[in-house]
N, C-alpha and C positions, 0 to 999 in steps of 0.2 A: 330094529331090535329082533325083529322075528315076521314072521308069515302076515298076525295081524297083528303087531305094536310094533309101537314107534316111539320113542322118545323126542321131546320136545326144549331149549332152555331159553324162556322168554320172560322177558321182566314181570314183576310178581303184579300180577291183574288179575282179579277174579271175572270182572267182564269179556278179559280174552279166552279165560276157561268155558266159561258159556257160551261164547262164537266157536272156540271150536268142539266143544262138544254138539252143539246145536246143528255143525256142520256136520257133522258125522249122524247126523238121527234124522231117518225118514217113515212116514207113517202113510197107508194107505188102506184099504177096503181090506181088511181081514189079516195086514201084517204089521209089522211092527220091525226096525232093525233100531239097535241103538247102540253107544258102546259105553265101555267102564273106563275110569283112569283113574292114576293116584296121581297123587301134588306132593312137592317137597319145596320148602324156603330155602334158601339155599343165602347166606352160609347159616341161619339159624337153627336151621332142623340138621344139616350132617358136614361134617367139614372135607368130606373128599367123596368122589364120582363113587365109588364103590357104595359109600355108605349112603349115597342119598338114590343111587340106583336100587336097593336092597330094600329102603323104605318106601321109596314109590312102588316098587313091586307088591309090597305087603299090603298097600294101602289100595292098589289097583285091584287085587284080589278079592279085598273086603268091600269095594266097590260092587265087584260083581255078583257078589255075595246078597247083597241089601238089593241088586237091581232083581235080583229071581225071584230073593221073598216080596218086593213089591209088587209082580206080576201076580202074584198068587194071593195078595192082601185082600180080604173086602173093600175096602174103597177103590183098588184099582180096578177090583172086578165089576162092580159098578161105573165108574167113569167108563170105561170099556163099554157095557153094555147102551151107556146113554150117547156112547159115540156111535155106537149102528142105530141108534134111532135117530139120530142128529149129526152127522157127521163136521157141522162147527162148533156144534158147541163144546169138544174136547179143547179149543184155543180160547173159547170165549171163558173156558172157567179157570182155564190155567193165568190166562189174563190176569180176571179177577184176583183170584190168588195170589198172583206176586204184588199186587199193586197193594192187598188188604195186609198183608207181610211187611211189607213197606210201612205203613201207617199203624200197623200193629207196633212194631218197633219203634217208632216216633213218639206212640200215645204209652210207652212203655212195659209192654207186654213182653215176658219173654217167658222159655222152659215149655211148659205144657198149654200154659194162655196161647202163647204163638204157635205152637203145634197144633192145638185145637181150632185155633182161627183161619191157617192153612186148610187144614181137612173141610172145613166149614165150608172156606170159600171155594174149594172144590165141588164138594156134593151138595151143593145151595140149592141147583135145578135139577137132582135126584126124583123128586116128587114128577116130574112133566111126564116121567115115562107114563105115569097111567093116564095121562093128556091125553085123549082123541087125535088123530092128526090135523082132523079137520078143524079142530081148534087150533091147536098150536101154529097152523101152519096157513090158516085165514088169513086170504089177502085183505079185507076189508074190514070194518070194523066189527067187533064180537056184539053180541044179544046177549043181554041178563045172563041167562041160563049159562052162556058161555062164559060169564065172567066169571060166574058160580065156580066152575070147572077151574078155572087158573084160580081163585083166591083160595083151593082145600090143596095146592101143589105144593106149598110149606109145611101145612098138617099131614100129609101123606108122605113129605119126605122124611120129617121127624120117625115116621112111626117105621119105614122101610129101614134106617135105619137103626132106629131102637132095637132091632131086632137081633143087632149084634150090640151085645154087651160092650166092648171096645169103646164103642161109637155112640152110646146114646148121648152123653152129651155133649157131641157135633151136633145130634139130630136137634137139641133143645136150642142148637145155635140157628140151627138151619129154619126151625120152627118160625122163631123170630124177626127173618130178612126182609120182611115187608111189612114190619112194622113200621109207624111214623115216630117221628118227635112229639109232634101233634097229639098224639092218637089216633088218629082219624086213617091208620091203617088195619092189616086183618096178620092173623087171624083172632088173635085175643083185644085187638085194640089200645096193648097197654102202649105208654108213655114216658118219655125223658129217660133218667138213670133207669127205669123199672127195667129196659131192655136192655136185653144182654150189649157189652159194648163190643163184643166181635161180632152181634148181628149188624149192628150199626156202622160196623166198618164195612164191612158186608154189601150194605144196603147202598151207600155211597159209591161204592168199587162198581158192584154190578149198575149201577144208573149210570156213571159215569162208561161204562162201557157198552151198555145196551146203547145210549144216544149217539156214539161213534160209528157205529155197527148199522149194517145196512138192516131192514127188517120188510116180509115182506108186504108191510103197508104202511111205510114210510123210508125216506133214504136218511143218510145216515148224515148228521151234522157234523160243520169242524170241530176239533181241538179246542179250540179258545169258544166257542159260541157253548160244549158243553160246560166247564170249566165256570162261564158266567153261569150259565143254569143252575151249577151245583152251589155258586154261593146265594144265588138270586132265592133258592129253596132253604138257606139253611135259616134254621130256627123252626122251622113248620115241617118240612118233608124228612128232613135229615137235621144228628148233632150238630151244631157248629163248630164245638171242637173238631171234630173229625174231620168235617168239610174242610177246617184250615189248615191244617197239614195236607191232605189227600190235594187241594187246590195248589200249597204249597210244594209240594211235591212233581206232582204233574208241570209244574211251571219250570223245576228245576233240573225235571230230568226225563227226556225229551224220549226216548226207550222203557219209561216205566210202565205202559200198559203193554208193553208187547208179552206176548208169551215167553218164558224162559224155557230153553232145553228141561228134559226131565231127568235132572242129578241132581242128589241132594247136595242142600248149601253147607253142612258140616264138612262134608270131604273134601271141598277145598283146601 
């Protein structure tokens, strides 16, 4: 179509819009390339090439539109910052994320609930930035003191971002990710329904992702051994509701913890 667009006409798949957008987005030590597109259904959204070229173009536009003000959002600006201090954990949270979207939707969440739950499960490990490295990054096992340090990373992410009005309550979500079912987590200790239910979606995504994921003082277990963990836990560590969708899920759909391209899922 031009220098840098292209048009594309492929049977109507949201998963192949993610392949190839995903294709076209590379991220490295201080850049970023990505692109914009619009979608048209064809024949329901325009009945001839003119009119459904005219509304992809509109929609591409407005594509690009939402990708600048993300760059410039506080949460982007944050995930950004905890990507130079960690440069995995930008896929371990986008992971998270799509997988807690998934079960947020399952457990019935939608509008601002699932907006909220998204941003959550983004900025969950917000708080690590005032981590020490030498904690966070302890090949061997942590000492009291150092646990001290990782169990105030959900009170300090709450408060980091309280600080934008927007966001406080992400942060009230973020607060609560290490809570138990039990109780018998931190940092308030509460229990069952008390906790928020996108921290407990939360809680579940990220366990079920931390134990796939190499760590540097343990290696990373399979697919099915975490998957038993996470039902083996539930009723004590984690919801059971949650766990049986999130286990159901994961059983059913074999690319759900991958990280997804960064487009929003409306512009589909």
């Amino acid at each position: 179509m031009g220098g840098d667009e292209f048009c594309a006409l492929i049977p109507a798949s949201e998963t192949l819009l993610h392949r190839a957008a995903s294709s076209l987005f590379e991220e490295g030590e201080s850049f970023v390339v990505s692109s914009a597109f619009g979608a048209v259904t064809l024949p329901e959204e325009a009945s001839d090439p003119s009119a459904a070229l005219s509304l992809a173009d509109q929609r591409l536009y407005a594509h690009k539109d939402e990708l600048s003000a993300a760059r410039t959002s506080p949460h982007e600006l944050l995930l950004r910052t905890l990507a130079e201090r960690e440069p995995g954990l930008r896929a371990h949270v986008e992971g998270v994320a799509r997988m807690a979207v998934a079960v947020g939707r399952e457990l019935g969440l939608s509008g601002d609930q699932l907006a909220e739950l998204r941003l959550a499960a983004e900025l969950h490990d917000v708080g690590k930035l005032a981590i020490p490295d030498a904690v966070l990054r302890k090949p061997g096992p942590l000492t009291d003191d150092e646990w001290q340090f990782i169990h105030q990373h959900t009170l300090i992410g709450q408060r980091i971002l309280g600080g934008e009005p927007a966001l406080r309550r992400v942060g009230e979500i973020v607060r609560s990710t290490h809570e138990r079912w039990d109780g018998e987590g931190y940092v308030d200790g509460i229990a069952g329904d008390a906790i928020p239910v996108a921290s407990r979606v939360i809680a579940a995504c990220d366990a079920f992702s931390a134990m796939t994921s190499g760590r540097p003082y343990r290696a990373a277990v399979s697919r099915e051994d975490a998957i038993a963990e996470l039902r083996n836990c539930a009723g004590s560590q984690f919801d059971p509701a949650v766990i049986a969708v999130l286990c159901d899920l994961l059983e059913r759909r074999a690319d759900l913890d991958s990280p997804a391209p960064r487009v929003r899922r409306d512009n589909l």
